[in-house]
Rosetta silent file (secondary structure, phi, psi, omega in degrees, C-alpha in Angstrom):
SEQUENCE: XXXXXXXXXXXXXXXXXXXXXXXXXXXXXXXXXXXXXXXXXXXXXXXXXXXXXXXXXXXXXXXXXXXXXXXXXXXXXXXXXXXXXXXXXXXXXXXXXXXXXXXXXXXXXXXXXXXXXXXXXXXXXXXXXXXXXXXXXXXXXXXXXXXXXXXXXXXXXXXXXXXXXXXXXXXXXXXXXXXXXXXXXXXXXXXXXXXXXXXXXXXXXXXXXXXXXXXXXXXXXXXXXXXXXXXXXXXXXXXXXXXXXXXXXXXXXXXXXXXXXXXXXXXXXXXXXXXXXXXXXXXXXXXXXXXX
SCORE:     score description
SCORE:     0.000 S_00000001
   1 L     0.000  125.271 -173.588   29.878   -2.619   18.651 S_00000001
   2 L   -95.050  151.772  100.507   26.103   -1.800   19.941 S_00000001
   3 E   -25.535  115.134 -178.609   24.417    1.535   19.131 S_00000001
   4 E  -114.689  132.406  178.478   22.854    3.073   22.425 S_00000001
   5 E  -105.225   99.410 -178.070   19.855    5.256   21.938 S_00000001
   6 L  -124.276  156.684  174.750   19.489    7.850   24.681 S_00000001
   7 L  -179.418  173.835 -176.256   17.000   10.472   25.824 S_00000001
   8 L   -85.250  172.978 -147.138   14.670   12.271   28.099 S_00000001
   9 L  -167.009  115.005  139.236   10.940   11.549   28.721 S_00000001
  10 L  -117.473  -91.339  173.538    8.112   14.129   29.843 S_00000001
  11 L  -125.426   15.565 -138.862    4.862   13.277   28.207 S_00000001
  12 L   -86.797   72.056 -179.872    5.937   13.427   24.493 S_00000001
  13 L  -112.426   38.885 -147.644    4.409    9.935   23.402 S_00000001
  14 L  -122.675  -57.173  176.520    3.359   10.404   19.980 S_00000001
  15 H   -88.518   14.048  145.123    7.394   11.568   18.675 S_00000001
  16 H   -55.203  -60.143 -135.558    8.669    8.161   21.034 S_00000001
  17 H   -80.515 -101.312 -127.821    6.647    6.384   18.794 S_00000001
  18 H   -43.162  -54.907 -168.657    7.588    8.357   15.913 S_00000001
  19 H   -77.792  -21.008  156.356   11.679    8.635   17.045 S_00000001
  20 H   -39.184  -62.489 -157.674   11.280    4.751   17.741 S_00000001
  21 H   -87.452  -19.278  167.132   10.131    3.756   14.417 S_00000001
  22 H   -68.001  -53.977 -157.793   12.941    6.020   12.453 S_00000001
  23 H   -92.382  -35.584 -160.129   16.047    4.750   14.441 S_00000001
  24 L   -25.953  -49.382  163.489   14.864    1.074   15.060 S_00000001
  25 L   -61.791    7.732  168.402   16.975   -0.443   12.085 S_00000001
  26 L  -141.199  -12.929 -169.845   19.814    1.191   13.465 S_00000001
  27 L   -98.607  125.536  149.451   19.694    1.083   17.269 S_00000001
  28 L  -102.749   -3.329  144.915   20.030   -1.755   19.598 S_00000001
  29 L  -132.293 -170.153 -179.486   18.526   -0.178   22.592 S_00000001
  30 E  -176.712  128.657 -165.196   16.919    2.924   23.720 S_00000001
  31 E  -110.855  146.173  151.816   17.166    3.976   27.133 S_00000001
  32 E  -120.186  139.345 -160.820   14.321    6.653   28.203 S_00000001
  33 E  -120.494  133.056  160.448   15.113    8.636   31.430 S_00000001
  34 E  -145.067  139.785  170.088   12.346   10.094   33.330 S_00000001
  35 E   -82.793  159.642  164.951   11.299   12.291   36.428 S_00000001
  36 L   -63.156  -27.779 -176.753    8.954   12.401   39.194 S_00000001
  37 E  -128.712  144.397  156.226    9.329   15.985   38.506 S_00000001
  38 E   -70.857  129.306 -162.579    9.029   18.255   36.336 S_00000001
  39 L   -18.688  -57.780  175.410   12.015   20.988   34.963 S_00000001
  40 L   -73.536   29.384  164.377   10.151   23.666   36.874 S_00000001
  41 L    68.105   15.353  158.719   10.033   21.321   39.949 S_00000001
  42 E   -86.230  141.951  176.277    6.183   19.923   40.293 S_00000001
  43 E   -48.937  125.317 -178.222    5.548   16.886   41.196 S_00000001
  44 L  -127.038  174.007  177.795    4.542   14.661   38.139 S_00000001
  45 L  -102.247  160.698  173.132    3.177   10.875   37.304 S_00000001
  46 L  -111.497  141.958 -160.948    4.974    8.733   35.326 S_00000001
  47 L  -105.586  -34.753 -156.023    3.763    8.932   32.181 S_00000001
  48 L   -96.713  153.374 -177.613    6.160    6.729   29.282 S_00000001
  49 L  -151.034   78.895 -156.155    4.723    2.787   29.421 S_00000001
  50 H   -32.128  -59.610  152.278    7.006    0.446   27.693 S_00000001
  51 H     4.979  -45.913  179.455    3.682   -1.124   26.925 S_00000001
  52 H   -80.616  -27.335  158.954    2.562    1.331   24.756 S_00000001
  53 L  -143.630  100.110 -152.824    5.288    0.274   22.348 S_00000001
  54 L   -85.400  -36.484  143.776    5.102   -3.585   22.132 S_00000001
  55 L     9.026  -83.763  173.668    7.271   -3.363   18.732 S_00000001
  56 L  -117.912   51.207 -162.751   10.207   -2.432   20.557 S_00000001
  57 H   -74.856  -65.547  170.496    9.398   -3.247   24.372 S_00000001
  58 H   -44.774  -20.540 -177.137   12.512   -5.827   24.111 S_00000001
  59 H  -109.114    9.362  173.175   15.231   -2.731   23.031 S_00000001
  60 E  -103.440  133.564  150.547   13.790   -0.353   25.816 S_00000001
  61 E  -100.802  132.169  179.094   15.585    0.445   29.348 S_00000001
  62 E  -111.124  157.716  168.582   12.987    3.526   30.913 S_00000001
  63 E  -126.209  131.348  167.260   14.684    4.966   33.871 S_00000001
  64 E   -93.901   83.268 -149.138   13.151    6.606   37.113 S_00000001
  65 E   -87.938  112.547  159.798   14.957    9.541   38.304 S_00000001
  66 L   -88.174   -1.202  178.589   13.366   10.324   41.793 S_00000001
  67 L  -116.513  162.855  163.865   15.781   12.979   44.042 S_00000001
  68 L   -88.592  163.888  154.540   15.883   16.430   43.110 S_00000001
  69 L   -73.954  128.536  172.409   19.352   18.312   42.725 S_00000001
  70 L   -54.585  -62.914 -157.728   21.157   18.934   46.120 S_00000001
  71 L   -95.948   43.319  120.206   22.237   22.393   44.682 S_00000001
  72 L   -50.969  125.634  147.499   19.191   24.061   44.179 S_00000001
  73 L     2.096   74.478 -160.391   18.250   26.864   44.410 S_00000001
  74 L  -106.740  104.231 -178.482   15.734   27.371   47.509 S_00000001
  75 L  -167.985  155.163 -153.946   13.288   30.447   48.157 S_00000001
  76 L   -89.216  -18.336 -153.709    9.990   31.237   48.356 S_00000001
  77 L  -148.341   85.998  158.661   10.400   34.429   45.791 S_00000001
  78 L   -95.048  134.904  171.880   12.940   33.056   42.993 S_00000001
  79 L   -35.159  170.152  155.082   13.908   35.573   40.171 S_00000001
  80 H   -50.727  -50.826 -147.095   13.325   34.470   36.537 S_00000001
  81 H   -84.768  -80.199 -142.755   17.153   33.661   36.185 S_00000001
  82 H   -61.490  -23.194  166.705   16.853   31.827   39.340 S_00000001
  83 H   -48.813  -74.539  164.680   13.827   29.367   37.996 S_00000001
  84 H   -55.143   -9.850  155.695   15.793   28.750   34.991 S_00000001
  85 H   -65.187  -41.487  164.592   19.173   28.026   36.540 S_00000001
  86 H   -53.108  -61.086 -177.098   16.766   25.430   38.539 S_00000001
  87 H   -50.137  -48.722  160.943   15.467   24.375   35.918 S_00000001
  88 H   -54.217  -57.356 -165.646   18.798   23.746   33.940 S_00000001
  89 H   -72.037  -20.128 -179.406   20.055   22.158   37.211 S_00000001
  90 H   -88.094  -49.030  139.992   17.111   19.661   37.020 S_00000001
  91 H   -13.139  -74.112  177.305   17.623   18.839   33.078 S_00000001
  92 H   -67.006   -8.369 -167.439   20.985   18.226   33.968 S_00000001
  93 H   -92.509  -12.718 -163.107   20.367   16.151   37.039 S_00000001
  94 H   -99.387  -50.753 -164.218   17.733   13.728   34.128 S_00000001
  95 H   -77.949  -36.388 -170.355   20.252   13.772   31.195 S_00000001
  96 H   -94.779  -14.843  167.341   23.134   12.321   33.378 S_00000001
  97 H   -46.372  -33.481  179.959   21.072    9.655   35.319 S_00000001
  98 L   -52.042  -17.718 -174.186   21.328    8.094   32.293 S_00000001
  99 L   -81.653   -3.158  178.841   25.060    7.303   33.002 S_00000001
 100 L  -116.843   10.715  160.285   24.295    4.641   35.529 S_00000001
 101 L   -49.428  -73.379 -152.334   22.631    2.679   32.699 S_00000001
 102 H   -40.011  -26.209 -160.893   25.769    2.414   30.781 S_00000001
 103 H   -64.303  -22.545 -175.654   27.707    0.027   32.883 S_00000001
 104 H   -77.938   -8.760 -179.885   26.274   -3.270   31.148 S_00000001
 105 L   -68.393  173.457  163.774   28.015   -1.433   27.609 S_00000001
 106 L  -116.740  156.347  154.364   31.398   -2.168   26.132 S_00000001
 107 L   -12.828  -58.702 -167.849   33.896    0.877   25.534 S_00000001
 108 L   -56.117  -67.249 -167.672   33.295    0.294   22.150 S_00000001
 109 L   -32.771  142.658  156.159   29.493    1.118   22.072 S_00000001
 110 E   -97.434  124.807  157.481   27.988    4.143   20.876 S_00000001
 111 E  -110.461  137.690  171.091   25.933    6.438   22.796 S_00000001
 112 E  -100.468  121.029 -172.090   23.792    8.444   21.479 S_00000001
 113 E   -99.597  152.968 -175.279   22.193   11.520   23.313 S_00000001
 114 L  -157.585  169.566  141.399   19.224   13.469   21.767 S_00000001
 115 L   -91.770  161.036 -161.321   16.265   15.502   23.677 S_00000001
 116 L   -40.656  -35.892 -179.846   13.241   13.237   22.512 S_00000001
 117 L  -112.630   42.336  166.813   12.246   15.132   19.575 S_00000001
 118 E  -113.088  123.236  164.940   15.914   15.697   17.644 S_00000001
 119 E  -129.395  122.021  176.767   16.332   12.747   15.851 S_00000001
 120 L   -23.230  144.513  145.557   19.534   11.644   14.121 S_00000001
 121 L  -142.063  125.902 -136.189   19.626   10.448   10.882 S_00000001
 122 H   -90.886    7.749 -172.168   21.738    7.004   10.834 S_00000001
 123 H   -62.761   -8.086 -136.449   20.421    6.359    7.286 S_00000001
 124 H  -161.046   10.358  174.115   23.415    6.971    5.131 S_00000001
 125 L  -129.674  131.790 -177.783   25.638    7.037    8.470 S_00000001
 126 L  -106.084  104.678 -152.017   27.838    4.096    9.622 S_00000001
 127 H   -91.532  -17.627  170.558   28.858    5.082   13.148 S_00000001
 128 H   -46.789  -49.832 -156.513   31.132    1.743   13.329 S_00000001
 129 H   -88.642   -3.494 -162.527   33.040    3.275   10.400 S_00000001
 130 L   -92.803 -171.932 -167.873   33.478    6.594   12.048 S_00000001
 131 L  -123.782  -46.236 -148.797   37.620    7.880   13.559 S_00000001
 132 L   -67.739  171.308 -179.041   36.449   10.941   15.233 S_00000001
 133 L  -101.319    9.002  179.279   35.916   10.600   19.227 S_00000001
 134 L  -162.656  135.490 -178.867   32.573   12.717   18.775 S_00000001
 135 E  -108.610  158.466 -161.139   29.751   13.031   16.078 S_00000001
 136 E  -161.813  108.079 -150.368   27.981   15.696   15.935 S_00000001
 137 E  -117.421  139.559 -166.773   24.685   15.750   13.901 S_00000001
 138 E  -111.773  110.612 -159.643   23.436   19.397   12.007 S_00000001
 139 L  -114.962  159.805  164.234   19.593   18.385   11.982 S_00000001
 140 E   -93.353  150.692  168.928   16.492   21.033   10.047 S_00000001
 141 E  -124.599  141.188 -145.636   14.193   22.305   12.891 S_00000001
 142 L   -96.610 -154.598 -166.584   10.388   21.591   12.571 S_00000001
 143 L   139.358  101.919  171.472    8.027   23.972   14.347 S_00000001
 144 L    93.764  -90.444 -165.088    4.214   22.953   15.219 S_00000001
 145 L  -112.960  150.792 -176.314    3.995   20.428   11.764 S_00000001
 146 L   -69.465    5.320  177.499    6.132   18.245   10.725 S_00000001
 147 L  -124.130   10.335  161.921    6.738   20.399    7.139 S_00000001
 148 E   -99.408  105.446 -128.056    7.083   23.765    8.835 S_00000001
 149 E  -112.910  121.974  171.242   10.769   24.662    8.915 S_00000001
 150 L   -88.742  104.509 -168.345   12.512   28.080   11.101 S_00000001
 151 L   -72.872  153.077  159.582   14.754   28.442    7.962 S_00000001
 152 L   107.841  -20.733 -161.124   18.367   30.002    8.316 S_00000001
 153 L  -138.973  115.445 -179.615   19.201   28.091   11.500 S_00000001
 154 L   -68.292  142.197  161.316   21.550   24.823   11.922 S_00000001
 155 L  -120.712  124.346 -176.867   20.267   23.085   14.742 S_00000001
 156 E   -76.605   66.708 -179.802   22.662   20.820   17.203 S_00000001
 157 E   -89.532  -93.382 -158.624   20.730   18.221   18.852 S_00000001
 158 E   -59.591  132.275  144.931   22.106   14.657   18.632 S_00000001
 159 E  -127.780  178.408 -160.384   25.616   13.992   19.644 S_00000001
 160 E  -160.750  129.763  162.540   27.365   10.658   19.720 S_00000001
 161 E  -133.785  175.776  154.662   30.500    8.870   21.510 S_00000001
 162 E   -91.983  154.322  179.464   31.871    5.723   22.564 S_00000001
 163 H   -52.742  -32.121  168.047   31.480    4.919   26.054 S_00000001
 164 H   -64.645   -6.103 -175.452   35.126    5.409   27.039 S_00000001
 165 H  -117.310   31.590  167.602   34.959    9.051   25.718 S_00000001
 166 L   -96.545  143.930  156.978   31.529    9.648   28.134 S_00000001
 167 L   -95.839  -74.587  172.969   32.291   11.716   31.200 S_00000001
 168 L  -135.430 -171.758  160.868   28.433   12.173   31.583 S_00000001
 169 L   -66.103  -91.876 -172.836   25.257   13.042   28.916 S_00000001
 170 H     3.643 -104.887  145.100   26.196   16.705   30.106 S_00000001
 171 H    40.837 -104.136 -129.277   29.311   16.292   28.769 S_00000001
 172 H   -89.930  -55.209  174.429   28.296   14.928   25.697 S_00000001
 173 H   -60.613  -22.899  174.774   25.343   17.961   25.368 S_00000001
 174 H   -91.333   23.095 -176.477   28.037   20.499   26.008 S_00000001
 175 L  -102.138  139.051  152.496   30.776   19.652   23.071 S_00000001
 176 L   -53.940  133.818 -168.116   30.767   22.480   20.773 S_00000001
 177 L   -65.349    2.932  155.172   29.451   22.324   16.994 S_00000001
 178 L  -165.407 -172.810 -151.776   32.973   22.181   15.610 S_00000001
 179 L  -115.134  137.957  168.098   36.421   20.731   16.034 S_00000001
 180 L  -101.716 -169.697  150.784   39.510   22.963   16.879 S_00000001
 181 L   -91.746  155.855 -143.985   42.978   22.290   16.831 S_00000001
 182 L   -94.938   88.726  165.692   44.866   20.176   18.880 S_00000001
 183 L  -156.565   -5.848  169.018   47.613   23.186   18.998 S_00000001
 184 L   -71.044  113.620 -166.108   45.019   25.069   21.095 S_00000001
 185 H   -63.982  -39.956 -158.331   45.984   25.265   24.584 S_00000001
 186 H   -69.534   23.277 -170.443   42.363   25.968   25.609 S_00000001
 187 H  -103.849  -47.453  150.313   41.173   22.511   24.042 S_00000001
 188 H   -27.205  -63.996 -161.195   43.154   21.168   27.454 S_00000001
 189 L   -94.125   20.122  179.927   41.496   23.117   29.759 S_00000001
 190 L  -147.275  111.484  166.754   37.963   22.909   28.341 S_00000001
 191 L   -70.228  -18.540  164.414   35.817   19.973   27.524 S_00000001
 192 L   -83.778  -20.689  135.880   33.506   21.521   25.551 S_00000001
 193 L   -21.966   46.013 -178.134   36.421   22.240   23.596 S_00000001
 194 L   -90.170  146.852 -175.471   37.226   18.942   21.232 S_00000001
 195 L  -117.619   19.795  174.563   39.910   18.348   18.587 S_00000001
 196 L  -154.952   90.033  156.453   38.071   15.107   17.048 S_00000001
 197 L  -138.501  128.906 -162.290   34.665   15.855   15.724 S_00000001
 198 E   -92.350   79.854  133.595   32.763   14.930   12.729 S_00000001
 199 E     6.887   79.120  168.331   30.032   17.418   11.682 S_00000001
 200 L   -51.516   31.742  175.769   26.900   15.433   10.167 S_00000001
 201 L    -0.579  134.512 -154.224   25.436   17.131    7.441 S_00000001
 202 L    25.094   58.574  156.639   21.478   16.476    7.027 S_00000001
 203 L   -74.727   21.878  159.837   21.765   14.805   10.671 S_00000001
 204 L   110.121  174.180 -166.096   18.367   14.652   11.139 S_00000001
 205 E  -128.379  174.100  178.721   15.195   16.918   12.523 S_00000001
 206 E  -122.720   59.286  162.305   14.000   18.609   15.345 S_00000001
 207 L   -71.264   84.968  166.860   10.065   18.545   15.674 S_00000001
 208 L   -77.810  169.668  159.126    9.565   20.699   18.257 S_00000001
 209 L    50.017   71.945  165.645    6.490   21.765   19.881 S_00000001
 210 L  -116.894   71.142 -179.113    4.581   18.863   17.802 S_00000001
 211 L  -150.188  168.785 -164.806    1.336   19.027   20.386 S_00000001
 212 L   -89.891 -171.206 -175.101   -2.139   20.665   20.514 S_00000001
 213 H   -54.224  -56.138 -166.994   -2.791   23.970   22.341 S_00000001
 214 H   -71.123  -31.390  164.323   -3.349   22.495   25.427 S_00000001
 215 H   -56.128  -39.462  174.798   -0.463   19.972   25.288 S_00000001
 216 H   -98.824  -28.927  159.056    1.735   22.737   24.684 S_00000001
 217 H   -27.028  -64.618 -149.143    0.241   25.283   27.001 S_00000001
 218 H   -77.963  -37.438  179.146    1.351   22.523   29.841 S_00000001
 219 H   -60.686  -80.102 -171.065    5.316   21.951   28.247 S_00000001
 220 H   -10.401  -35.280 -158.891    5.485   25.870   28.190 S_00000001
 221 H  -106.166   12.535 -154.522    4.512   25.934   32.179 S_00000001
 222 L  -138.873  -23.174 -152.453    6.857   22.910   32.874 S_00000001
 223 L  -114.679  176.126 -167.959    9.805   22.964   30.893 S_00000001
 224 L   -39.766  -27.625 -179.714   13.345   25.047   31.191 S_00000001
 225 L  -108.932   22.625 -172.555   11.719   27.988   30.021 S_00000001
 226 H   -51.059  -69.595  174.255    8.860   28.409   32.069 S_00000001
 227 H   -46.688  -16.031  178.929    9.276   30.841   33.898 S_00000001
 228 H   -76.917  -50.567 -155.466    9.999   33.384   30.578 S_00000001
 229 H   -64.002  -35.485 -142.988    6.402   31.723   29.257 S_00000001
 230 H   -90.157  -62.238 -177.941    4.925   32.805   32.713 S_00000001
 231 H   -48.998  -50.147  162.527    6.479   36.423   32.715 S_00000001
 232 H   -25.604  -49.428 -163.601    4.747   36.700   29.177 S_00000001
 233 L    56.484   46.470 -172.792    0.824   36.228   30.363 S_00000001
 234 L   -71.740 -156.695  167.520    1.023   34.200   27.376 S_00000001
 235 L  -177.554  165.160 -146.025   -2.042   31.783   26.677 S_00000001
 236 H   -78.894    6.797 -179.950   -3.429   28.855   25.123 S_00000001
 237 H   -90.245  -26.660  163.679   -5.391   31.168   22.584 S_00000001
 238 H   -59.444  -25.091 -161.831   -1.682   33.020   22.015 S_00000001
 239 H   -85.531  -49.329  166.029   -0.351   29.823   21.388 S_00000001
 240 H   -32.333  -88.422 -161.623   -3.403   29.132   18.710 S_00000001
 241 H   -52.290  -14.977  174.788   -2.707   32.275   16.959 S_00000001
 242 H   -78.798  -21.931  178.411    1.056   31.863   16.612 S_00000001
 243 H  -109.471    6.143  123.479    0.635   28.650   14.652 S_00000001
 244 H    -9.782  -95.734  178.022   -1.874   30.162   12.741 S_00000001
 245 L   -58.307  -19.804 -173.849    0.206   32.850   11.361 S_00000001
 246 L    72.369   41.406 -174.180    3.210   30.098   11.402 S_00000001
 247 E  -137.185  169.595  169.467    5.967   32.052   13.748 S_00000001
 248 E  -123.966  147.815 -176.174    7.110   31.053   16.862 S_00000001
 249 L   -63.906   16.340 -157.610    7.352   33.798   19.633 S_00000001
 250 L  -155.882  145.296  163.454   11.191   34.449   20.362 S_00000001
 251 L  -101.238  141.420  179.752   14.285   34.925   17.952 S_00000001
 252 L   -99.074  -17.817  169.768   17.021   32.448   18.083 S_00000001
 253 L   -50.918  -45.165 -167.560   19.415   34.704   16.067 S_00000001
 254 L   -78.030  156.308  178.729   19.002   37.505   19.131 S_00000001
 255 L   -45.296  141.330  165.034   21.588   38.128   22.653 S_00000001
 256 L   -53.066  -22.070  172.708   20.060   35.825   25.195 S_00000001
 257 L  -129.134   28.667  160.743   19.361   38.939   27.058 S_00000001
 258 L   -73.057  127.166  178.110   17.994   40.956   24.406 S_00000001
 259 H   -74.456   -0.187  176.615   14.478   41.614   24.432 S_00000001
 260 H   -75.126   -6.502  166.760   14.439   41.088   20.429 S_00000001
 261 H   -60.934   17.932 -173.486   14.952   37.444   21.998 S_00000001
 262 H  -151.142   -0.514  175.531   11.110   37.740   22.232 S_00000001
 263 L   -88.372  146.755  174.007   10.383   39.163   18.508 S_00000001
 264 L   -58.245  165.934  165.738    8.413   36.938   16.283 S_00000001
 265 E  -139.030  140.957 -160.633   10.173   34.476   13.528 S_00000001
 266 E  -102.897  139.796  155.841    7.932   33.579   10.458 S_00000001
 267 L  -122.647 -161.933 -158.943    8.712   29.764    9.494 S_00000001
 268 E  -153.305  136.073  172.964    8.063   28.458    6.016 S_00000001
 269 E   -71.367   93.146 -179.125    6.522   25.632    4.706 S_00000001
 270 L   -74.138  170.925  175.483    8.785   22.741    3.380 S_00000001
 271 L   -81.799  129.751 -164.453    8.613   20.141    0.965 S_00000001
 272 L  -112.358   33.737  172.113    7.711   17.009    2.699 S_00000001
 273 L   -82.181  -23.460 -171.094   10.666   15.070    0.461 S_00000001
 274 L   -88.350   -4.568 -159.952   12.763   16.394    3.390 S_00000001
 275 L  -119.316  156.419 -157.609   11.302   14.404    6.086 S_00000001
 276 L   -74.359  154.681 -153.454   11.952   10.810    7.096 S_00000001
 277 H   -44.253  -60.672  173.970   11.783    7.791    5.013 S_00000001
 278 H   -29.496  -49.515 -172.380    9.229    6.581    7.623 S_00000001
 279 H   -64.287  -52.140 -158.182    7.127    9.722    7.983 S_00000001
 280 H   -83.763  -14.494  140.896    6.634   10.058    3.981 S_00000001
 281 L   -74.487   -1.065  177.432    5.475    6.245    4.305 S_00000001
 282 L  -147.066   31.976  149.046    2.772    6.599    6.672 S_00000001
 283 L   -18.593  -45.835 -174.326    1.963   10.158    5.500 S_00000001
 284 L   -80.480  -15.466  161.532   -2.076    9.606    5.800 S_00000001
 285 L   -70.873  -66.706  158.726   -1.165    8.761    9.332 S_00000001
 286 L   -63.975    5.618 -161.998    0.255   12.089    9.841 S_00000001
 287 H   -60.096  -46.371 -174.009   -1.945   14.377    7.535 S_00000001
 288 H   -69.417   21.895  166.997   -3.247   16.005   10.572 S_00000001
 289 H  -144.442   59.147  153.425    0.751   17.558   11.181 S_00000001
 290 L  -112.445  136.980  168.599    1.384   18.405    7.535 S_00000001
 291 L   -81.442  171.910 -172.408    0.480   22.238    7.313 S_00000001
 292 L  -111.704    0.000    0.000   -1.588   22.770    4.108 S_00000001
């Protein structure tokens, strides 16, 4: 039984390296999927270059997704909603290319799906050893530095199957964060909907938005939520002062179509005992993303 490492690719090559050197001892490949375009649909270069990490050049497949999704959205004057349903539809068209990898797998193998920077953590987990047909890893989420923490909030990143129980990465990103019972009708007629799933405890982190002002300026104008970032007039001196002060701009607690979905959230400043074996071994390599 092989471990499959999977994920998405925009320009993020600092927490590759980073999400590389954490799973390596547990993975035997790692497929990266990437587009010509970017979530909000501009044309982009490709940016990841197996090259760039000669370490594990031999365990990398990168993939080059190159069509657009046939069911887009098309108009010269799309709504908000309609950017981000594009945008979702492009995400989803990147996450499942990944599925035409797979064919060279056994049954048996575990795939893992992640976005680049939620990364499992396989230390003290034997996925060979596990019964359920779907893992499910409950990770801490970073914000900005790697020791500043949005407390209060489980985050769902990683999931994990064997290849006979993939439909697609979709799929696999849509199973719900717990297991019902198989006496549920609606566990039939819904796939997000599973009656065999393990729950990870400490599964691992989520450093988002680990880039400088300008680096994050350009994910903001690019990525699923662009258009929201856009509506905003935010800027890269807004983006300064929010990690300043240590909040991020939006509550995850509020209705999706609340405007308190736009109130600040203060994060807090962790202990950096909580962060991977790796990281707290090359600390002085990271001191400039430890907050002080």
């Amino acid at each position: 039984m092989k471990i499959i490492d999977t994920t998405t690719f925009f320009e993020e090559n600092m927490i590759m390296d980073i999400r590389f050197n954490i799973l390596n001892p547990y993975v035997d490949k790692f497929i990266v999927c990437e587009s010509i375009y970017t979530h909000s649909g501009k044309k982009k270069d490709i940016n990841f270059n197996i090259n760039d990490y000669p370490k594990f050049k031999d365990k990398i497949i990168h993939l080059i997704l190159e069509d657009e999704p046939v069911d887009l959205i098309k108009s010269e004057n799309l709504s908000v909603q309609e950017k981000r349903f594009n945008s979702i539809l492009r995400i989803r068209d990147q996450r499942n290319y990944i599925k035409n990898s797979l064919n060279v797998f056994s049954p048996e193998d575990y795939i893992i799906y992640s976005d680049n920077d939620e990364i499992p953590n396989l230390e003290k987990l034997d996925l060979k050893t596990v019964k359920k047909k779907f893992v499910i890893f409950n990770q801490q989420i970073f914000y900005y530095k790697l020791n500043l923490s949005l407390p209060n909030l489980s985050w769902f990143g990683s999931k994990a199957c064997k290849l006979k129980y993939l439909k697609n990465i979709d799929f696999l990103r849509n199973v719900k964060n717990r297991e019902y019972s198989y006496f549920r009708i609606d566990t039939l007629l819904s796939d997000k909907k599973q009656n065999s799933v393990m729950l990870v405890k400490n599964g691992g982190w989520h450093f988002s938005n680990l880039k400088n002002y300008e680096d994050l300026e350009k994910k903001y104008l690019n990525d699923e939520n662009h258009a929201e970032y856009e509506l905003q007039n935010s800027s890269i001196k807004k983006i300064q002062e929010n990690i300043e002060k240590k909040v991020i701009p939006y509550n995850y607690q509020a209705k999706k179509d609340s405007l308190e979905r736009f109130n600040e959230t203060s994060l807090t400043k962790v202990d950096t005992a909580v962060l991977p074996e790796y990281i707290k071994e090359n600390i002085n390599t990271f001191k400039e993303w430890i907050a002080e």
